[in-house]
C-alpha positions in Angstrom: 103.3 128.9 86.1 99.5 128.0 85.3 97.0 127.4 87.5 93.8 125.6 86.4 90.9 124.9 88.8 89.3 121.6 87.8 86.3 121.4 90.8 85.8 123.2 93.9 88.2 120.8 95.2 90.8 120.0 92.8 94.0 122.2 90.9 96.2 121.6 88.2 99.4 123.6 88.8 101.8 123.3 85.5 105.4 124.7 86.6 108.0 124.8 83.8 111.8 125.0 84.8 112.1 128.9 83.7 109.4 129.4 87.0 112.8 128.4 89.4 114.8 130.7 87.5 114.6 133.4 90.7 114.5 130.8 93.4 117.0 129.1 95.6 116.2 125.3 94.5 116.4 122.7 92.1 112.7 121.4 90.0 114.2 118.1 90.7 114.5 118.4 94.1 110.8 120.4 94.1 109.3 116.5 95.2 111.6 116.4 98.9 110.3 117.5 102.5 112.7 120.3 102.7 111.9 124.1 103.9 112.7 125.5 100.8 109.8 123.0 99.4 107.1 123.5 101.3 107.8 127.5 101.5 107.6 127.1 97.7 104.6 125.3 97.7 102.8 127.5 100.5 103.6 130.3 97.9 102.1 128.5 95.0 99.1 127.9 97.2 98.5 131.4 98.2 98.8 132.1 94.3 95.9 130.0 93.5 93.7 131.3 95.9 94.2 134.5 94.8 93.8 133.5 91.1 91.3 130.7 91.1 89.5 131.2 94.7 91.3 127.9 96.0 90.9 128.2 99.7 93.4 126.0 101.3 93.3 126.8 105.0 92.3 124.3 107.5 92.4 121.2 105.0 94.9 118.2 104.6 96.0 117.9 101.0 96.5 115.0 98.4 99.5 115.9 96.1 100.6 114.2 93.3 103.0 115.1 90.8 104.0 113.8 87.1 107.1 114.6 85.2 105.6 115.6 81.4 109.4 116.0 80.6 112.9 116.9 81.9 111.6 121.1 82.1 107.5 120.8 82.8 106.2 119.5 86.4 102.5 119.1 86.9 100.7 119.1 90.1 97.2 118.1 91.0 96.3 119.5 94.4 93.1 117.5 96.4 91.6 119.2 99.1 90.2 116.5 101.6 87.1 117.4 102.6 86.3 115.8 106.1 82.8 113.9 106.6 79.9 115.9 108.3 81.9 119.2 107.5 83.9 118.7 110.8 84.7 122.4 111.8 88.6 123.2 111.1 90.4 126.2 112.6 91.7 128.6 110.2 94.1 130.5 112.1 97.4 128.3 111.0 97.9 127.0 107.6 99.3 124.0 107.2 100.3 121.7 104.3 100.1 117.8 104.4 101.2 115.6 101.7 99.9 112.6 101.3 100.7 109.9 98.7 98.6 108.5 96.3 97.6 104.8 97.2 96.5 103.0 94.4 96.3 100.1 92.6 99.6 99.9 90.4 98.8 99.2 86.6 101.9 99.5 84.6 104.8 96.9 84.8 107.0 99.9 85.8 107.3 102.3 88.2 110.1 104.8 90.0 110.1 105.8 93.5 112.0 107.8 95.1 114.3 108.1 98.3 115.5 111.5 100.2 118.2 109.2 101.5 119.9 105.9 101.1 119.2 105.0 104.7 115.2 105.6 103.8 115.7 103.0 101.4 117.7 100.7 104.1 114.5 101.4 106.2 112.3 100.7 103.6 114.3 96.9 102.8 114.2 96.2 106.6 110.8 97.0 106.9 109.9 94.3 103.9 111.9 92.3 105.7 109.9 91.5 108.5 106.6 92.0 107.4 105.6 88.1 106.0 102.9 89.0 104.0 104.9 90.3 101.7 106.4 87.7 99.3 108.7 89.2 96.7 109.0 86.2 94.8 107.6 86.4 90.7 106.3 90.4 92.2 108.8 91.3 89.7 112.0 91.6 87.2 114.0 93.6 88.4 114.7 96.6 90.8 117.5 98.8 90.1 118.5 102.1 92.7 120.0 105.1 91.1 121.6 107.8 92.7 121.0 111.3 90.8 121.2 115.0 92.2 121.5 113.7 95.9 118.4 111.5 95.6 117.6 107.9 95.7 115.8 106.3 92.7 114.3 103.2 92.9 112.8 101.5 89.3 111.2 98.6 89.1 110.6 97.0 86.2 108.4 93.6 84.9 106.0 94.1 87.7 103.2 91.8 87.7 100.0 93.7 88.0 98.1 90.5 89.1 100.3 89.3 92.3 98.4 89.2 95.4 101.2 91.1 97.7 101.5 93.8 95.0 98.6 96.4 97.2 100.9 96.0 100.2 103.8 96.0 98.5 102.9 99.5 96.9 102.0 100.6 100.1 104.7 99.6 102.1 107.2 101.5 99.4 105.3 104.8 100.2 105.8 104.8 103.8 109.1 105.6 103.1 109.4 107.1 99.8 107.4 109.4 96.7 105.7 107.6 93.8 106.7 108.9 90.5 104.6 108.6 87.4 107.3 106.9 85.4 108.0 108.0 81.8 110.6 107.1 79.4 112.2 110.2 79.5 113.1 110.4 83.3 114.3 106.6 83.1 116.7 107.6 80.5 118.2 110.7 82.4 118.8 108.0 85.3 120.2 105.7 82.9 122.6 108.6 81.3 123.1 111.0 84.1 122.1 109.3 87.5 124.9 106.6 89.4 123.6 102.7 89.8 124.3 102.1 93.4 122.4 98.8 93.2 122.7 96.9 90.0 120.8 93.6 90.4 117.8 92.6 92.5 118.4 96.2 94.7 115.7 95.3 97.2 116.7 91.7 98.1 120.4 92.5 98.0 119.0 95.7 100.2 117.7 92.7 102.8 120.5 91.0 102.6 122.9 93.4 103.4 121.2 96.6 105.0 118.4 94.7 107.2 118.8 94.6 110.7 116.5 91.7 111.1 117.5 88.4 110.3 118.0 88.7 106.8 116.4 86.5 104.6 115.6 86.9 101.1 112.0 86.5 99.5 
């Protein structure tokens, strides 16, 4: 493990898969709300504080994570300060991830699911909001199944289509943005299940929505 500080406010944690040698769960699994995650991730925290003064207590946190390759995980830790330093207690630590909302660039991206009924939610949900109109938003959506986790890629996005903000948004309400690289796409190609060929999201809304299915 190696722990940079890059401000007073920001981390860069690089965990390699020989750092979950002694513990109880899988790096690709390090991403899910599960005990075992966030007890890992308290102890990474108290690690940088006592190796790069990185005082967590009493702040919400932005998280974001990249995949370098199938054995190296990098985090970038954001500590939100509030405006008018607000006074925070400091008698409970607590961790809150939040997800990165931004303005997607590439035509590709992966997101993933804890569950298949998170991504039922998620195709319901796009389902009755109007202002999103899938049509020409993209290629095609594939969902994977790998190590007990949904994977959704979506691929021939087009950067310039006026319900792609909301659209972004909307997916991470219910699931994690991944930063997508060749590599991980491959491992879900060679290793991961389809579960979803084809169009996953409309087919999603066709069959999986509660609401008066219709498709976009």
């Amino acid at each position: 493990m190696k722990i940079e500080k890059i401000t007073e406010n920001k981390i860069r944690i690089i965990l390699k898969q020989e750092d979950f040698k002694d513990k109880s769960i899988d790096m690709q699994k390090l991403l899910l709300t599960t005990p075992e995650s966030q007890s890992l991730f308290l102890e990474i925290l108290n690690k940088a504080k006592e190796e790069v003064n990185f005082d967590t207590d009493g702040h919400k946190l932005l998280i974001e994570a990249f995949f370098q390759n199938d054995d190296i995980i990098i985090f970038t830790i954001t500590k939100y300060i509030e405006p008018n330093n607000i006074q925070k207690s400091k008698q409970k630590k607590y961790l809150t991830t939040k997800r990165k909302n931004q303005t997607l660039n590439k035509s590709c991206s992966i997101y993933q699911f804890n569950s298949f009924e998170d991504f039922c939610e998620f195709c319901d949900y796009i389902n009755k909001n109007s202002n999103i109109n899938l049509r020409n938003l993209f290629k095609t959506s594939i969902l994977y199944t790998y190590n007990n986790t949904y994977y959704l890629v979506i691929d021939g996005i087009n950067t310039t289509h006026k319900s792609l903000d909301l659209f972004h948004s909307s997916l991470l309400e219910f699931s994690i943005f991944l930063t997508y690289t060749i590599n991980f796409n491959f491992k879900l190609k060679e290793h991961g299940r389809v579960i979803i060929k084809n169009n996953a999201i409309n087919t999603g809304i066709k069959y999986f929505s509660r609401y008066n299915p219709k498709i976009k």
